[in-house]
Each structure stands twice: as C-alpha cells, then as structure tokens.
N, CA, C and O atoms as a printed pandas DataFrame, in Angstrom:
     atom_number atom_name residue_name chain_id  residue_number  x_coord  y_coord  z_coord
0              1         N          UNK        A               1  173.806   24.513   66.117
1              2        CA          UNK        A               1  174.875   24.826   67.041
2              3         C          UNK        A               1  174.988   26.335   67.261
3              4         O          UNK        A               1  175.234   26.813   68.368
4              5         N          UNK        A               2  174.802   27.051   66.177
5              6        CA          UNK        A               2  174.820   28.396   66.333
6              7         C          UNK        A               2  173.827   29.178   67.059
7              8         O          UNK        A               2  174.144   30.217   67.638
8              9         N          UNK        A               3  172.675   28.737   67.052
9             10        CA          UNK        A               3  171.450   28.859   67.945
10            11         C          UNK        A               3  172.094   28.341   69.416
11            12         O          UNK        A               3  172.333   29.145   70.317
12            13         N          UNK        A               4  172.239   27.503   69.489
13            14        CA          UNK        A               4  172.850   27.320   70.946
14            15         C          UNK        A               4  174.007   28.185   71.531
15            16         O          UNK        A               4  174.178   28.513   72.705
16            17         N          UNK        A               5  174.491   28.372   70.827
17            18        CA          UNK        A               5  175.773   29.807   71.116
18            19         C          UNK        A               5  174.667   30.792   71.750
19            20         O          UNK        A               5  174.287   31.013   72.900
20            21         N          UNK        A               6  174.365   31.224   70.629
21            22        CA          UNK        A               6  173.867   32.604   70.851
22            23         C          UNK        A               6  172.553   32.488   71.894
23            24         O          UNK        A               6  172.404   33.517   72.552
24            25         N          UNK        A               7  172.072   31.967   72.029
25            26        CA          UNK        A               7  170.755   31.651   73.777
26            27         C          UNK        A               7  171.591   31.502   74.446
27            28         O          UNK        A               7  171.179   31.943   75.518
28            29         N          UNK        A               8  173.183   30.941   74.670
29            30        CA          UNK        A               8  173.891   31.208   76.031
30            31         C          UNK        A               8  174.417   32.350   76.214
31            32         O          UNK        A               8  174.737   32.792   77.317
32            33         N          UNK        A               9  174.505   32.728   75.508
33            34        CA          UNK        A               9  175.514   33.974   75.170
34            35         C          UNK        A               9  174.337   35.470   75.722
35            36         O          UNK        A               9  174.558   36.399   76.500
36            37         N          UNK        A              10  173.366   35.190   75.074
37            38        CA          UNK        A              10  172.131   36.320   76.021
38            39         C          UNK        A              10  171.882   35.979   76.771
39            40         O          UNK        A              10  171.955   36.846   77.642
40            41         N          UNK        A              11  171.320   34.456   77.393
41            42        CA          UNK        A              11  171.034   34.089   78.855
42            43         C          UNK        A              11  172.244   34.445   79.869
43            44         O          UNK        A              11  172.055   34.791   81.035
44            45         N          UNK        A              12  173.361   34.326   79.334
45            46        CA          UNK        A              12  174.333   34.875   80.200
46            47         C          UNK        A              12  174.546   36.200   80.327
47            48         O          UNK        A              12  175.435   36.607   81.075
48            49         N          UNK        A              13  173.968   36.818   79.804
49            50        CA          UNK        A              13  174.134   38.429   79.441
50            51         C          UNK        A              13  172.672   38.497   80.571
51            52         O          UNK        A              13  172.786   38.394   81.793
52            53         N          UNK        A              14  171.952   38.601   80.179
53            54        CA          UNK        A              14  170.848   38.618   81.259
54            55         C          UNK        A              14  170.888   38.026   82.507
55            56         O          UNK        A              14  169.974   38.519   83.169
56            57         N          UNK        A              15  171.508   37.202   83.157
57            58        CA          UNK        A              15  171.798   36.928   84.090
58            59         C          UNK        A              15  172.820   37.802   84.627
59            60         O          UNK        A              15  172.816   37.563   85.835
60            61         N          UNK        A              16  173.766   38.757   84.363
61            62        CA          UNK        A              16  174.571   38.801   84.705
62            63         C          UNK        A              16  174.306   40.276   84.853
63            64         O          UNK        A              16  174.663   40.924   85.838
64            65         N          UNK        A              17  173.689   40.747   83.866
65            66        CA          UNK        A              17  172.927   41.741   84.269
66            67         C          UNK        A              17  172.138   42.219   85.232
67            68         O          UNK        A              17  172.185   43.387   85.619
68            69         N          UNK        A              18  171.251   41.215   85.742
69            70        CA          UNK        A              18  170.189   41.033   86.970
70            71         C          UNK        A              18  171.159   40.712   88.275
71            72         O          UNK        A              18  170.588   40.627   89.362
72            73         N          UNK        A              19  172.564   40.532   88.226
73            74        CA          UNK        A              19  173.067   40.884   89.671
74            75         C          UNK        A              19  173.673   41.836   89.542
75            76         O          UNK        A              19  174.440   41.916   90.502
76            77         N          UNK        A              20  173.853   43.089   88.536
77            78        CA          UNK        A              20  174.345   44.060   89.000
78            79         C          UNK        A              20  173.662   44.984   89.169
79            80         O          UNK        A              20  174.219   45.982   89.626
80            81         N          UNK        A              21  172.510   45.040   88.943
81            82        CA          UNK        A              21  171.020   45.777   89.524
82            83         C          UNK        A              21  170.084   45.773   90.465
83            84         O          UNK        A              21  168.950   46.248   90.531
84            85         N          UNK        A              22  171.169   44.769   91.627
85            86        CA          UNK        A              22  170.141   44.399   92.909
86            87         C          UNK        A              22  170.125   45.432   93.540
87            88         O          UNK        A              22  169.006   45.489   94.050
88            89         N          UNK        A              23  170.698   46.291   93.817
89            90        CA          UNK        A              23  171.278   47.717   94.173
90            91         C          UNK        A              23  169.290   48.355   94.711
91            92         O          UNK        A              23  168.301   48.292   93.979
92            93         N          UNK        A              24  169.340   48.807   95.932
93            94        CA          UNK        A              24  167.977   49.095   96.529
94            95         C          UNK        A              24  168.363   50.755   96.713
95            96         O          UNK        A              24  168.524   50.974   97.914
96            97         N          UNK        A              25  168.556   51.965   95.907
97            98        CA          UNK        A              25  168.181   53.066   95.919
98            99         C          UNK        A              25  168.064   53.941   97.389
99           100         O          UNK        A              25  168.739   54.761   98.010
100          101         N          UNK        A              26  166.666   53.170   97.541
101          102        CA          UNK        A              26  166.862   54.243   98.603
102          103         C          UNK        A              26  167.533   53.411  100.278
103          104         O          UNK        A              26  167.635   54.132  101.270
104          105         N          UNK        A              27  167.817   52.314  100.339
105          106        CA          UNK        A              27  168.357   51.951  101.471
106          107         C          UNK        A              27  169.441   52.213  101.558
107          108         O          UNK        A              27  170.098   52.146  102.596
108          109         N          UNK        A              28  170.041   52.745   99.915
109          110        CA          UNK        A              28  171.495   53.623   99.793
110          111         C          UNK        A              28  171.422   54.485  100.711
111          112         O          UNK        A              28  171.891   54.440  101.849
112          113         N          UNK        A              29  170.439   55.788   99.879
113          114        CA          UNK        A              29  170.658   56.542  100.648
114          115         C          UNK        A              29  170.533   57.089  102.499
115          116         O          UNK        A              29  170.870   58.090  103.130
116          117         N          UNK        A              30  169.736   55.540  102.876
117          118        CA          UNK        A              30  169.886   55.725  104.011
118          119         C          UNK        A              30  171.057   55.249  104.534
119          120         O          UNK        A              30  171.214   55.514  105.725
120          121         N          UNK        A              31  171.963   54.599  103.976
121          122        CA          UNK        A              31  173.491   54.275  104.380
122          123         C          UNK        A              31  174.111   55.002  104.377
123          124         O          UNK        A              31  175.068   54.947  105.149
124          125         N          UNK        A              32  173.953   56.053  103.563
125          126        CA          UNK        A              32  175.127   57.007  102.515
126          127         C          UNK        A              32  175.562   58.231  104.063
127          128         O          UNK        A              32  176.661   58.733  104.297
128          129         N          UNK        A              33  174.555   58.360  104.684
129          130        CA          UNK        A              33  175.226   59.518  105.540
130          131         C          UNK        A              33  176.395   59.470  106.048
131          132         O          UNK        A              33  176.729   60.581  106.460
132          133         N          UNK        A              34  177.611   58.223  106.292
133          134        CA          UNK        A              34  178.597   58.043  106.789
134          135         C          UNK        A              34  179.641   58.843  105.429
135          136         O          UNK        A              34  180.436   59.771  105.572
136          137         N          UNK        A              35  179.382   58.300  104.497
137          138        CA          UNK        A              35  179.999   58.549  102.749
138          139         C          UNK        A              35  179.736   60.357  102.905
139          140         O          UNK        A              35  180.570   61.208  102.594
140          141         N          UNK        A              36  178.770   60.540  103.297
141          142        CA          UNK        A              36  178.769   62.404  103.131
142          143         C          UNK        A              36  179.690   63.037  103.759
143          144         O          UNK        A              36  180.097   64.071  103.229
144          145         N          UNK        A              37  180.316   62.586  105.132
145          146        CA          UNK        A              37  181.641   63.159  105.372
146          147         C          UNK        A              37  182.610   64.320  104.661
147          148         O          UNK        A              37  182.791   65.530  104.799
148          149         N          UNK        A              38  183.263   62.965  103.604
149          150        CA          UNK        A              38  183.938   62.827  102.889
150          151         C          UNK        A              38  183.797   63.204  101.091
151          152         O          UNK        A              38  184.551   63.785  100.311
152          153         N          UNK        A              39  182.086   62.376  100.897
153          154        CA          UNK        A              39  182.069   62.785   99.382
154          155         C          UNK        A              39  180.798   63.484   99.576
155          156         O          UNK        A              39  179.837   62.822   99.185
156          157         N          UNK        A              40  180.602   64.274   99.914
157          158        CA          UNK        A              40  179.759   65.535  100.234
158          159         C          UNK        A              40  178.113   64.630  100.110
159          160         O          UNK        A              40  177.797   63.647   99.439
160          161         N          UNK        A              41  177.208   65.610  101.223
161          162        CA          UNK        A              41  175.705   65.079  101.112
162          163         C          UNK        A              41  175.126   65.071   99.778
163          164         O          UNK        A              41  173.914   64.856   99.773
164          165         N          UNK        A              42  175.589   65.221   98.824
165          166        CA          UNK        A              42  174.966   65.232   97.501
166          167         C          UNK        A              42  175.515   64.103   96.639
167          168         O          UNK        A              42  175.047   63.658   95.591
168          169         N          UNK        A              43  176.668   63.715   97.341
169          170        CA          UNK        A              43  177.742   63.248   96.399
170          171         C          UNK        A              43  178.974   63.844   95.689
171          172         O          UNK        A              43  180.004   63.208   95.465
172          173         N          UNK        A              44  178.747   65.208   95.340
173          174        CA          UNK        A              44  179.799   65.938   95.068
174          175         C          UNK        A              44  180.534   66.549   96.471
175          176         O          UNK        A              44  180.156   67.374   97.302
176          177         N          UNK        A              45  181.931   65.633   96.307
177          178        CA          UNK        A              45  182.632   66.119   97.045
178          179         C          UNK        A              45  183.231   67.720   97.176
179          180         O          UNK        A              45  183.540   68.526   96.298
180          181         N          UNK        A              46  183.253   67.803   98.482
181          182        CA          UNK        A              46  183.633   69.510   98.639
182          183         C          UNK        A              46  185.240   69.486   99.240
183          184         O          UNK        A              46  185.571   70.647   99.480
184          185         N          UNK        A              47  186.138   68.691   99.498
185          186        CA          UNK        A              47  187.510   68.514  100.070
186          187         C          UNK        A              47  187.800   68.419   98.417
187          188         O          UNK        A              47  186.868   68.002   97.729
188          189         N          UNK        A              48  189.151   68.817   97.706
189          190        CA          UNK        A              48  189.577   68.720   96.772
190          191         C          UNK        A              48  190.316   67.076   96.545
191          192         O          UNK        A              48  190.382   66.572   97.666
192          193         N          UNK        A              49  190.648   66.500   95.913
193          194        CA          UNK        A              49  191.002   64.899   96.359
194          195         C          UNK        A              49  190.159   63.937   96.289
195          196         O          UNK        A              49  190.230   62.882   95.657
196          197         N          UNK        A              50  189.028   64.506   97.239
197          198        CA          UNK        A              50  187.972   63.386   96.890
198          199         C          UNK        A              50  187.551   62.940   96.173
199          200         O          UNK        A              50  187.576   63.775   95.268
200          201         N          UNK        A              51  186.937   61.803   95.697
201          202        CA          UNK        A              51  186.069   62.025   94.125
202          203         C          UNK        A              51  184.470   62.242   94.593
203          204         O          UNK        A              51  183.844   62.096   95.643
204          205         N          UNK        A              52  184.150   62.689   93.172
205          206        CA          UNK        A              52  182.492   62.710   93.743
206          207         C          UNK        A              52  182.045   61.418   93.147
207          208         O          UNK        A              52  182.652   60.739   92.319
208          209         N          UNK        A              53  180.755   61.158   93.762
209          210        CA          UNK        A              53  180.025   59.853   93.320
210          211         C          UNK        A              53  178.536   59.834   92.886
211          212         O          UNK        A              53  177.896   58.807   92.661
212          213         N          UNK        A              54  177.976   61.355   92.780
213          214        CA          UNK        A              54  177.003   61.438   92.267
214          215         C          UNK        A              54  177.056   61.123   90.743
215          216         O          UNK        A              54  177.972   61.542   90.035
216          217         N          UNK        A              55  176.083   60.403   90.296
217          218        CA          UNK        A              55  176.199   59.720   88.728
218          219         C          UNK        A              55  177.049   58.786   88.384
219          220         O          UNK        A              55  176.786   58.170   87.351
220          221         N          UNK        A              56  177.888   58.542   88.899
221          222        CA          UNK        A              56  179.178   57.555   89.275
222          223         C          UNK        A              56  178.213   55.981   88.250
223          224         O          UNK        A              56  177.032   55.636   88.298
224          225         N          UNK        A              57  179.182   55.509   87.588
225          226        CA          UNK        A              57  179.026   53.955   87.143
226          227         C          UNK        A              57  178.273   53.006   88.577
227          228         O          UNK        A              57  178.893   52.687   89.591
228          229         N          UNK        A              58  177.142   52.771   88.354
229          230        CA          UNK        A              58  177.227   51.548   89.494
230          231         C          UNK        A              58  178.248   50.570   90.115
231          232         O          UNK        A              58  178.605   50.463   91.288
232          233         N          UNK        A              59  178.757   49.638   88.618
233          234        CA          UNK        A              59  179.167   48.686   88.556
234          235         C          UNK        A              59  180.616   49.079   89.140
235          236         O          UNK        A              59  181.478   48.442   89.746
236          237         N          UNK        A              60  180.493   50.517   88.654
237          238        CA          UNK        A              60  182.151   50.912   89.174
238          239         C          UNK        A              60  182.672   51.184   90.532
239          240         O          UNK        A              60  183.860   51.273   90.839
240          241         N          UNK        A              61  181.610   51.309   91.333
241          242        CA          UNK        A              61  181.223   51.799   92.532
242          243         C          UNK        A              61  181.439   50.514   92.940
243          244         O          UNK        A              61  182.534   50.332   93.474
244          245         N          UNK        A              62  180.723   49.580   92.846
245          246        CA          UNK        A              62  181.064   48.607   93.648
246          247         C          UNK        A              62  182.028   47.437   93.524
247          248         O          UNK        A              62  182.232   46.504   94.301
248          249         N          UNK        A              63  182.694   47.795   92.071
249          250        CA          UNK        A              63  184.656   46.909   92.251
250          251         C          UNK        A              63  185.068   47.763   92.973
251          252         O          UNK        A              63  185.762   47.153   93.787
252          253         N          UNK        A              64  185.096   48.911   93.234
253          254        CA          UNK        A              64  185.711   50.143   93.988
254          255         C          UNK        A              64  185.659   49.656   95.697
255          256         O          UNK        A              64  186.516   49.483   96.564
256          257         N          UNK        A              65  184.112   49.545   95.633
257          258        CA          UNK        A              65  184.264   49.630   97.541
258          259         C          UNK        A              65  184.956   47.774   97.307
259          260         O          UNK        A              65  185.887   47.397   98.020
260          261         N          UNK        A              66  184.598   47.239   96.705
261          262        CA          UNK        A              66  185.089   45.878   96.985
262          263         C          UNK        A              66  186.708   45.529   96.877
263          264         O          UNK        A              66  187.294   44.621   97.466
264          265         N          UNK        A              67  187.364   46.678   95.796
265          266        CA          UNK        A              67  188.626   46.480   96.114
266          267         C          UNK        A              67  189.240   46.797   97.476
267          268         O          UNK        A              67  190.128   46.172   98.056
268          269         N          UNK        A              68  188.399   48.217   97.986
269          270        CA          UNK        A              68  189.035   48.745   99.475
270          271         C          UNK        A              68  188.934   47.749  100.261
271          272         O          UNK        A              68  189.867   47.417  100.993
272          273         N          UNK        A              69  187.748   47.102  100.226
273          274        CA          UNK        A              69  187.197   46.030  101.464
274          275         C          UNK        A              69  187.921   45.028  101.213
275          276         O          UNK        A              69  187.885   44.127  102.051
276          277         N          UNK        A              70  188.795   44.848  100.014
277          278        CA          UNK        A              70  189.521   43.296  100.233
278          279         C          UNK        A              70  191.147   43.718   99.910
279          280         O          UNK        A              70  191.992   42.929   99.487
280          281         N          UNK        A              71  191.358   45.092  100.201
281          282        CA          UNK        A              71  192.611   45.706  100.290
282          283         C          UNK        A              71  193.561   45.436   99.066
283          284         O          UNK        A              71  194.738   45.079   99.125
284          285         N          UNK        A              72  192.850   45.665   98.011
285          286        CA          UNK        A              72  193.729   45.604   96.811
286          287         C          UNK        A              72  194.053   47.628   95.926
287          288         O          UNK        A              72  194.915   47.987   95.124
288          289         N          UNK        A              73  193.231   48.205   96.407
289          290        CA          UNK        A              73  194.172   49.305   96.584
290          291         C          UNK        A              73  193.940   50.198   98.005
291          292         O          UNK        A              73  193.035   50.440   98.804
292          293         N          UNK        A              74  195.738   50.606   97.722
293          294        CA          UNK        A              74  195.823   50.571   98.841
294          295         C          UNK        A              74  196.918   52.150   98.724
295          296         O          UNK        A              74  197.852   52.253   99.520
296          297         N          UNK        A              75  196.698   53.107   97.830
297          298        CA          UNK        A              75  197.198   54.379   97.523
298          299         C          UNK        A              75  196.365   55.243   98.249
299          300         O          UNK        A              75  195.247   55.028   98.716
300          301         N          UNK        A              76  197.379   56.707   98.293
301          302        CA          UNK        A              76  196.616   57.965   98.678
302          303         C          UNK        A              76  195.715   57.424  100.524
303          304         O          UNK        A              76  196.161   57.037  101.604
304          305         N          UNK        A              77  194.564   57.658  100.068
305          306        CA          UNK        A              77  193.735   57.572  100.971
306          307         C          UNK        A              77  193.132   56.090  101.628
307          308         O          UNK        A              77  192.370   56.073  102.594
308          309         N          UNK        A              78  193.672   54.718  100.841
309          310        CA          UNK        A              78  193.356   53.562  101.281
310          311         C          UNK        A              78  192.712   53.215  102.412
311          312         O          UNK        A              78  191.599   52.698  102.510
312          313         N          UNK        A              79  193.651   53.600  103.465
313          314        CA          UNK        A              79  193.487   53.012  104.572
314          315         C          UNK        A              79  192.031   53.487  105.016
315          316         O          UNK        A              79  191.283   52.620  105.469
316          317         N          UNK        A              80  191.539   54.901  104.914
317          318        CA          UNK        A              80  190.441   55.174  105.370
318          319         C          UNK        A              80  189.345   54.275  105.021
319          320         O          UNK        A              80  188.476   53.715  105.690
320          321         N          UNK        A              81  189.717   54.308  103.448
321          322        CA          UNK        A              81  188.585   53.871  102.747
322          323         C          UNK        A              81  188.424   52.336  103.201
323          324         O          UNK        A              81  187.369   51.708  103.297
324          325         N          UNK        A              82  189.614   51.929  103.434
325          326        CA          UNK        A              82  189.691   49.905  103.635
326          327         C          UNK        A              82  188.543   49.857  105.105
327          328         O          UNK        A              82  187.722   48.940  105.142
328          329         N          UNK        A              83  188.579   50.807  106.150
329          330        CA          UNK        A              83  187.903   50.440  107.483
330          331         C          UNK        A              83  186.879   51.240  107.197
331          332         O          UNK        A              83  186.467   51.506  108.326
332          333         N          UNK        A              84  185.961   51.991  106.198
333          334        CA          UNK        A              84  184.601   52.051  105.606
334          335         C          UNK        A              84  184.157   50.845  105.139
335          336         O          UNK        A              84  183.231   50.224  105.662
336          337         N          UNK        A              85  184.995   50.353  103.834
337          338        CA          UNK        A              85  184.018   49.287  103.371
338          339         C          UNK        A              85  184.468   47.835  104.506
339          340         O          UNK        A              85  183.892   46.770  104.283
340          341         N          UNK        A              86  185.143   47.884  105.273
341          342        CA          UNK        A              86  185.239   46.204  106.010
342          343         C          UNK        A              86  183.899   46.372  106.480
343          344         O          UNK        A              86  183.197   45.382  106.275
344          345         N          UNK        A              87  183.142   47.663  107.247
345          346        CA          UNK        A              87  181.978   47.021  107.432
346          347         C          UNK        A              87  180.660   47.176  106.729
347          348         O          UNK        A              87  179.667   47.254  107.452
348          349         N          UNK        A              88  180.507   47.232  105.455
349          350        CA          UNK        A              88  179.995   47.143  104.465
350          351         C          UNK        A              88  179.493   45.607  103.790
351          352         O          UNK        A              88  180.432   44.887  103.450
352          353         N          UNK        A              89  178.518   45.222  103.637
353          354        CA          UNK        A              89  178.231   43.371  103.187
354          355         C          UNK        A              89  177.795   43.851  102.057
355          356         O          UNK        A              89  177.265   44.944  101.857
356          357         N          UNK        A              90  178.061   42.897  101.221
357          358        CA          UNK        A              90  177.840   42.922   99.777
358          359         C          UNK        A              90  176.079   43.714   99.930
359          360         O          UNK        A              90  176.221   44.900   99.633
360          361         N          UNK        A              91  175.205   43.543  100.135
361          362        CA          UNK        A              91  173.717   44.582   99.779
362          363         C          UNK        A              91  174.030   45.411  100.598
363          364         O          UNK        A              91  173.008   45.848  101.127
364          365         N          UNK        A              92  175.043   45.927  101.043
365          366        CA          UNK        A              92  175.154   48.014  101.588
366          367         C          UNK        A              92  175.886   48.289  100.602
367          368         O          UNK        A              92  175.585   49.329  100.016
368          369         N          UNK        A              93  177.350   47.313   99.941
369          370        CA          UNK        A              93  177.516   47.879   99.138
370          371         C          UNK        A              93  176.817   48.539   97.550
371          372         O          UNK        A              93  176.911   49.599   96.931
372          373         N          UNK        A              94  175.864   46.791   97.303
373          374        CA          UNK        A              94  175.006   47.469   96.393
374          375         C          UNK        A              94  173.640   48.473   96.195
375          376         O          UNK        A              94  173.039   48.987   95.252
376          377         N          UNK        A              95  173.542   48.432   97.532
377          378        CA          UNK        A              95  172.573   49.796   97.875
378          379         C          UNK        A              95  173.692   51.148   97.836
379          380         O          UNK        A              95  173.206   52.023   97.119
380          381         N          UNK        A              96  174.328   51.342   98.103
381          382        CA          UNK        A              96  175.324   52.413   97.844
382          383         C          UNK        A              96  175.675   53.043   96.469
383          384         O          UNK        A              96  175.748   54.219   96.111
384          385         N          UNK        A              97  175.857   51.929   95.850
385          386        CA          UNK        A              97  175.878   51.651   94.159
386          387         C          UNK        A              97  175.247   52.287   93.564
387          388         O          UNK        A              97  175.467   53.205   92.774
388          389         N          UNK        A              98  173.880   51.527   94.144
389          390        CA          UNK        A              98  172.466   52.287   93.147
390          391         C          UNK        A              98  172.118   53.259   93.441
391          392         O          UNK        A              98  171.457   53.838   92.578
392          393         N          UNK        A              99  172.341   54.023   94.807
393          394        CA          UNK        A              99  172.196   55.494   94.982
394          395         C          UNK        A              99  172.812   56.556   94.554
395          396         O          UNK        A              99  172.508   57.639   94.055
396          397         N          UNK        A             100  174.034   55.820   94.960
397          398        CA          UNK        A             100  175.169   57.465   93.807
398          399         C          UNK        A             100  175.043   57.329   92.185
399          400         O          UNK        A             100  175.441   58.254   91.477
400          401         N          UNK        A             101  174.532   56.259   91.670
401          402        CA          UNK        A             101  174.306   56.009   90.747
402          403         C          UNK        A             101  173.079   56.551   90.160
403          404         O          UNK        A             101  173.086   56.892   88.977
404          405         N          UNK        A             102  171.923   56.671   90.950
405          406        CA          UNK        A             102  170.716   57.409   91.028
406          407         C          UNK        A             102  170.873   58.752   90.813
407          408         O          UNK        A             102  169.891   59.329   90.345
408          409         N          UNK        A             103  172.048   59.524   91.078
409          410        CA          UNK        A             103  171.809   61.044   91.436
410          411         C          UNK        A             103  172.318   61.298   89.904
411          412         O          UNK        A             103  173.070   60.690   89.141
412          413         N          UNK        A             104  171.533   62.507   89.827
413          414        CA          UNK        A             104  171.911   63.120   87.915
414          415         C          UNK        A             104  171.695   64.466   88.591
415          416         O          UNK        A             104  171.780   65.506   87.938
C-alpha cells in the first residue's frame, strides 16, 4: 500500500510539473513587446509602480496574468492589466511565463 502512495504521489508530481513548463521562450518574447510598454524591454520596469518581470517565478506569472484575465484582482492598476490579459489564451500566457522567466 505504501508503494502505491508513493508512485501516485511522484506520478502526480511529474505530471503536474510537465504543465507548468509548456511555456515556449521564445514565442514569449515575440509577444512580450506589448508588456515592454509598461514593464520595460528587458523586463525591468522603468515607471516606478511597476513591477519588473525579468526572472520573475513562472508559475507566478501566470496565476498573475490569470487572475487579471478572470478579474480577481482588481487594485491599483487592475483595470489595465484585466484588458491585456482578456486577450491573452492560456499558450501566450505561458509563453510569456517562460520568457520573463528566462531572463537572469
């Protein structure tokens, strides 16, 4: 029984892993020019307020655009951010992900 725990318990870990790494790099960065606006062409934002997103958590990046896009926050700067990600589909967001996530 304990063997069976633990093979679900990594198969689920590995699975779950492999969808938060679908993230395509560089089709990020061919998205990202709208995002430079705002969080600067590098990622480091140059407006004070902003955040930067170079090195940024993947995973964090994309509860982030997914909260804007499904309007669960909705402080400070929301609104901008809510009519960026509405047109955003789940693989721009995770190409986005893996690019600011890419930059060191």
């Amino acid at each position: 029984m304990k063997k069976i725990t633990i093979g679900l318990a990594i198969g689920l870990g590995l699975l779950s892993g492999q969808a938060f790494a679908a993230g395509d790099a560089a089709a990020g960065q061919a998205k990202a020019a709208v995002c430079a606006a705002c969080h600067g062409a590098d990622g480091i934002a140059m407006i004070p307020g902003y955040p930067n997103l170079k090195g940024q958590n993947e995973q964090y990046i994309v509860s982030s655009i997914n909260a804007y896009k499904n309007k669960e926050r909705t402080g400070g700067l929301a609104a901008v951010m809510q009519a960026q990600a509405s047109m955003l589909s789940d693989a721009d967001i995770a190409n986005l992900a893996a690019y600011y996530a890419s930059l060191k």
